[in-house]
N, C-alpha and C positions, 0 to 999 in steps of 0.2 A: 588303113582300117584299124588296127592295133592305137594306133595314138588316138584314135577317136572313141576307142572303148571305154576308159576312165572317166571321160565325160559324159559319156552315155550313162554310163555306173552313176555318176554323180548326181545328174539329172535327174536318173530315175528314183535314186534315195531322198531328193528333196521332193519330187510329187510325191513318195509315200509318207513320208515323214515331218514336211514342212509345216505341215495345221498343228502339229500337236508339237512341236518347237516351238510354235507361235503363243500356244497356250500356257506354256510352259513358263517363256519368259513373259509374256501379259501378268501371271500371278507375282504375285510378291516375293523376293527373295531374302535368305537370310541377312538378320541385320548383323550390324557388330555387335552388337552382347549376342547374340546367339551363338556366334562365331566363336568370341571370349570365353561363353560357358563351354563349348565343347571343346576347345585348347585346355583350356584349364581341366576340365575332366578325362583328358586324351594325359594330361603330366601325370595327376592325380591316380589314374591306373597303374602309370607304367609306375611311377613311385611303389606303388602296390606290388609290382611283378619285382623289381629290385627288391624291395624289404622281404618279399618270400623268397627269392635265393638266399637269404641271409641265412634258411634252414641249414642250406647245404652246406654252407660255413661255419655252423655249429657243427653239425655232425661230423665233418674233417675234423673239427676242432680238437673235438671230446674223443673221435678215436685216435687219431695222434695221439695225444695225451695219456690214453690209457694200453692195454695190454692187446695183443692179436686176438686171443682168445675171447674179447668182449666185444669185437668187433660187429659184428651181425647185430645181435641184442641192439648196439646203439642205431646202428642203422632202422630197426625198426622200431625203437623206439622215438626220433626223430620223424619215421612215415607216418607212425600214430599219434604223434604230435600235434599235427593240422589235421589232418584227418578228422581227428575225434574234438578236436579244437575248434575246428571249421563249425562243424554240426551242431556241437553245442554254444555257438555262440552265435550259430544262425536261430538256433531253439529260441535261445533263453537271455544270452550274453549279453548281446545289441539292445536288447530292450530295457535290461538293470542300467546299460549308463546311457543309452539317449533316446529313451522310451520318450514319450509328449509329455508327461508331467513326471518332477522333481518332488519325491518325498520328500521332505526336510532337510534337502542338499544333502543326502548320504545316497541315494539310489533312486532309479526312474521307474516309472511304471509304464510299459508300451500298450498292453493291449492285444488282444490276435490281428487287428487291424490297422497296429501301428508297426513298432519294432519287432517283437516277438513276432519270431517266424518270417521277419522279412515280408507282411503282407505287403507292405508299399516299396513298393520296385524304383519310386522315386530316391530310394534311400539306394539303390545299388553301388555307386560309387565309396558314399560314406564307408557304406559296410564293411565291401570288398578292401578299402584300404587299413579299416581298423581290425580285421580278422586274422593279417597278419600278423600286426603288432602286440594282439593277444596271445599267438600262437606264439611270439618269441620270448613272454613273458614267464609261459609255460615252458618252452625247452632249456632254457637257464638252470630252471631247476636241475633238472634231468643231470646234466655235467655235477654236478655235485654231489648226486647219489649213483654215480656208474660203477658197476662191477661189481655191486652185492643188491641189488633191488629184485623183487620179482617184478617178470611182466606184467603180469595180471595186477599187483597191484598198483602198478605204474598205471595201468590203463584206470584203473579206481580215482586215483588223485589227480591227474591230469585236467579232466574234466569241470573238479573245485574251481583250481586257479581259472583253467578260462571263461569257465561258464559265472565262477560268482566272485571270488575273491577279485581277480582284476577288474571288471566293468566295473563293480563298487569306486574302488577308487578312481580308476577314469571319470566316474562320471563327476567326483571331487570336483576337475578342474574342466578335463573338456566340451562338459557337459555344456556348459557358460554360464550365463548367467542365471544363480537358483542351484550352482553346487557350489556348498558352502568355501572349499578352498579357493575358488575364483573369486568368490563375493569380496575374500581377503584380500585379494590382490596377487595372489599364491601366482609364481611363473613357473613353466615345466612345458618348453615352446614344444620338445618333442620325444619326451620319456624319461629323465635319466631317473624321476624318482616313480613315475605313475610306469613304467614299462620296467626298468634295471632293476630299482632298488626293490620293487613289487618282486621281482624273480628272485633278487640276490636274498633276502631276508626267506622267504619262502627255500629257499635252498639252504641257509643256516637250519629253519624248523629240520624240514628233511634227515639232514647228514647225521644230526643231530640225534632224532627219534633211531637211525639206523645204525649208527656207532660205525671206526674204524675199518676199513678190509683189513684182514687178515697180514700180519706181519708188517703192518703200518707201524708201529710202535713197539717198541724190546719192552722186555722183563720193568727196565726202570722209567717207560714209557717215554724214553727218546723215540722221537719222529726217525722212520728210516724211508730213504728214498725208493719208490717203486716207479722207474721210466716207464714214459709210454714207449709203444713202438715202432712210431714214425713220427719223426720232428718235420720231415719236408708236406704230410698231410696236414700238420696242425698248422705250418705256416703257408699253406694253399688257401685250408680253411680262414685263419685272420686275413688273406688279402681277398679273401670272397666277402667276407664280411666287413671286409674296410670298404669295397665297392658299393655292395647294396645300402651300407649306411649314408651314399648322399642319395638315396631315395628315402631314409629312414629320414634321413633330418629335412632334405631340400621339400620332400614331398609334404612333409608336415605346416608346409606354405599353403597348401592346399587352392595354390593358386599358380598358373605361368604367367597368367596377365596382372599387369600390374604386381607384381610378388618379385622381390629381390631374389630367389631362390640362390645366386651365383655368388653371395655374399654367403649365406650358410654355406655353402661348399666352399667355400676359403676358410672359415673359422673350424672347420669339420675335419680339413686338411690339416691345418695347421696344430691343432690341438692330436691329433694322433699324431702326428713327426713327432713333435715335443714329447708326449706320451711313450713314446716309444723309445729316444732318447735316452727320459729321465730315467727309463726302466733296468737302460743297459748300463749309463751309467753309476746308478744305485747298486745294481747287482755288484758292479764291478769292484766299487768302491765297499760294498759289504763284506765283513771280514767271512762270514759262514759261506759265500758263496767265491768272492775274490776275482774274478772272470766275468766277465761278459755275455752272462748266459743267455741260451738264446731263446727257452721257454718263456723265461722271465721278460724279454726284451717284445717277445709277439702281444705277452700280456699286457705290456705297459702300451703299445698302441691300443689296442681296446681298451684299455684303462681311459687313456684321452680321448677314443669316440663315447666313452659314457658318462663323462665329465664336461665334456661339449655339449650332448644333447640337450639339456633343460635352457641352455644359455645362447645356443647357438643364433639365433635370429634375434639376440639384443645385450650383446657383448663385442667389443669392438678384435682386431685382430690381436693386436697386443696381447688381453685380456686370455684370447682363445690360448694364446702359447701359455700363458703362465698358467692358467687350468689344467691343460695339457702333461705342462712338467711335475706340477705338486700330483695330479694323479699317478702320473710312473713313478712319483717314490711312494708313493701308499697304497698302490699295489705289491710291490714288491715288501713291504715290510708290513703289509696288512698278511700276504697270505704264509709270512714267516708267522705271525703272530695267533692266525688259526689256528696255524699247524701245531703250535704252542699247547694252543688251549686243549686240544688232542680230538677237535673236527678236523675228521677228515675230508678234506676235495681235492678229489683228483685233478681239475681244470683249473683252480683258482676262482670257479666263479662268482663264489663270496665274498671276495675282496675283489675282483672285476667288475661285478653290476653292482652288489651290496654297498659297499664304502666307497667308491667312486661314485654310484650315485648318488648319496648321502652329500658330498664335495660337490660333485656338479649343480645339487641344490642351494646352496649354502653359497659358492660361484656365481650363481646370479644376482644373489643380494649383496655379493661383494663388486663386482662390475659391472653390472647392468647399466647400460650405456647411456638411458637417457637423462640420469642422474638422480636415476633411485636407490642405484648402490653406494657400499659404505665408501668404499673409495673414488666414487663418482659426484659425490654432494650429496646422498639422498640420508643419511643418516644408519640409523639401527632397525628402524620399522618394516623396511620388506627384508631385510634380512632375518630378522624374528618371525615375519610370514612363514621364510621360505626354512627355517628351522620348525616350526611348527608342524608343517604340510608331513617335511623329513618324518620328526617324532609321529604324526599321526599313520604314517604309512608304519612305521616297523608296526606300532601296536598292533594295527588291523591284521597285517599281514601274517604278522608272528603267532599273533591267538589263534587266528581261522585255521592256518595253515598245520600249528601244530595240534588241534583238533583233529583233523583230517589225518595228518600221517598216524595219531596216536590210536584213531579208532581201528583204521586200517590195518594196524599192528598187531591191537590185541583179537583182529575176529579173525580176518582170512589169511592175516601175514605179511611182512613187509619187506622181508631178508629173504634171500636162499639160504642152504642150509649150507654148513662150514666145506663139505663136499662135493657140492653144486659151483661155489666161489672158487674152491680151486680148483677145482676139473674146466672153469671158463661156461659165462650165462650162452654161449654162441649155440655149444652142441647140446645141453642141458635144457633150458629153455625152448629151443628153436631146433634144433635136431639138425644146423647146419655147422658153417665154419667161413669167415669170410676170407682165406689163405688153407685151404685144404690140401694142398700140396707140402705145404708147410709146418702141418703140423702132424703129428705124432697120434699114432691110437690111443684115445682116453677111455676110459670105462666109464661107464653110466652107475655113477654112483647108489642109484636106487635098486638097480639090478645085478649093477658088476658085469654085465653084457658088455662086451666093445662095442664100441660106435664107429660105424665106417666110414 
């Protein structure tokens, strides 16, 4: 009886169920392109979900890099990053670079029914993968103004960048055809100058408007060193962020089918090893440094992921290494040369996104594989694009941007005050501490209360 029950089962699930099996497959099944588009849009997410970890790889990054007592502050200001980045580029962002019609190749115009606002759900995809890449445009800055910013006006400027300053240039080139950098021929497969150099330059205005921390520079304005304090979180953070960059770059394929993506994650590799190399080597061999530092060495890998990125999907492997390596030595003696000029960054990330992307552009016109670069047969003419595109991003960026931190400045504030900086933005700001066992009762400078 037991062995004849499974069949009974069986039985009885095909009389109830068999007509509408029947109808089921009668109807039409999906084809292959249907199949194609929803692979391709199943990569195209997850690329999405990678390049948004890449926050979390910032935010190690920058607190490594910086003091305990700023720790909290960056954590939330990395959560208000997307956050506020999200929203206003579901508002307004999405629509400035891939609204339905192209103002004179400089910005789009969506519509409530078009981009703005996301009313077409058809665009989900697009969105959701470009939202990140706004938001990473925006928290570049952020490392470069850490440990003397207010919050509140952090939450003031964040918004610029993603809401207008970056979809502007996006829509330059990935807008396609009708943004005036594409129409040139301008190449940037997957940010280094419309995402990196757009943050890096933006982080020069910044640092810039906001001067020095405190005891960055002596009496004769020699540079003094101020360690973060924790090297193993800021090298957690570059291997979080060396991961999500082959969703950063592979995804920017914006296809599985048919799309080499496996080829950008070779050239994506290989340009950070090299990167990373050049950096430790460079330190080592630099007499101010002499050793093999190991700040400098996580930097030079991110130096050669944002030296990769514009070239990645049409530069051959070779190529990728030798990118790779000239960016780890120009990061390393780009952010000697900052620190020179007496902008302070705490993270390097001026000469990490800023000048490496500027090279990653400039890389394309020099290898560009199918023989439009200088050392590939193609001459001087896309390399002059892709120097053009470079000069057009700092100006845009540089005016917009130091607009915004200046207005900022002179109404609501842009600095803490010199006793807010050293008492740490953590308990000041934020009323926490991210190591409260570890630290020490500070006074609230406003009141001179202890903070518990």
């Amino acid at each position: 009886m037991r062995k004849r029950l499974p069949v009974l089962a069986g039985l009885t699930l095909l009389a109830l169920f068999g007509p509408l099996a029947g109808i089921a497959f009668a109807q039409e099944g999906p084809t292959l392109e249907s199949i194609a588009a929803a692979v391709d849009n199943v990569w195209v997410v997850t690329a999405g979900v990678l390049v948004f970890l890449m926050q979390a790889g910032f935010a190690l990054v920058e607190a490594g890099f910086t003091r305990a007592k700023n720790t909290a502050n960056i954590v939330m200001k990395n959560f208000m990053d997307f956050s506020v980045g999200a929203l206003i580029y579901w508002a307004i962002g999405f629509g400035l670079a891939y609204g339905g019609t192209s103002v004179g190749g400089f910005l789009a115009y969506g519509g409530i029914g078009d981009a703005f606002f996301l009313s077409d759900s058809g665009q989900s995809v697009s969105w959701f993968f470009q939202v990140v890449f706004a938001a990473t445009a925006a928290t570049i800055v952020s490392g470069a103004m850490a440990e003397r910013t207010k919050f509140s006006a952090y939450l003031l400027y964040t918004p610029f960048i993603t809401g207008v300053i970056y979809p502007i240039v996006t829509h330059w080139v990935w807008y396609g055809e009708g943004g005036w950098l594409y129409d040139l021929g301008f190449i940037d497969f997957a940010g280094s100058g419309l995402v990196h150099l757009t943050g890096g330059v933006a982080a020069l205005a910044g640092a810039m408007a906001l001067g020095p921390r405190i005891g960055k520079y002596d009496e004769n304005g020699k540079p003094q060193p101020i360690p973060g304090h924790s090297l193993m979180l800021g090298a957690l953070g570059v291997f979080i962020l060396w991961f999500g960059w082959y969703g950063f770059n592979g995804g920017s394929t914006l296809a599985a089918v048919d799309a080499d993506f496996a080829s950008v994650a070779v050239t994506t590799t290989l340009a950070a090893a090299a990167g990373s190399f050049a950096a430790m080597m460079t330190a080592w061999a630099y007499p101010l440094y002499g050793r093999p530092d190991p700040g400098l060495t996580l930097n030079g890998a991110l130096a050669g992921l944002v030296g990769i990125t514009a070239g990645t999907a049409n530069v051959s492997n070779l190529s990728a290494v030798i990118i790779g390596l000239v960016a780890g030595v120009i990061v390393v003696l780009g952010i000697v040369a900052i620190d020179r000029m007496k902008v302070d960054d705490p993270v390097g990330a001026i000469a990490v996104h800023g000048l490496c992307g500027i090279w990653g552009l400039l890389g394309v016109g020099l290898f560009e594989s199918s023989g439009l670069g200088l050392f590939t047969g193609g001459g001087f003419e896309l390399l002059g694009v892709q120097a053009l595109g470079a000069l057009a991003i700092i100006v845009w960026v540089f005016i917009t941007s130091t607009i915004v931190f200046r207005t900022i400045k002179a109404t609501v504030g842009l600095r803490v005050s010199a006793e807010e900086e050293i008492a740490g933005l953590d308990r000041i700001e934020h009323g926490a501490a991210a190591y409260p066992e570890f630290m020490e009762q500070i006074a609230d400078p406003r009141t001179l209360d202890p903070i518990s």
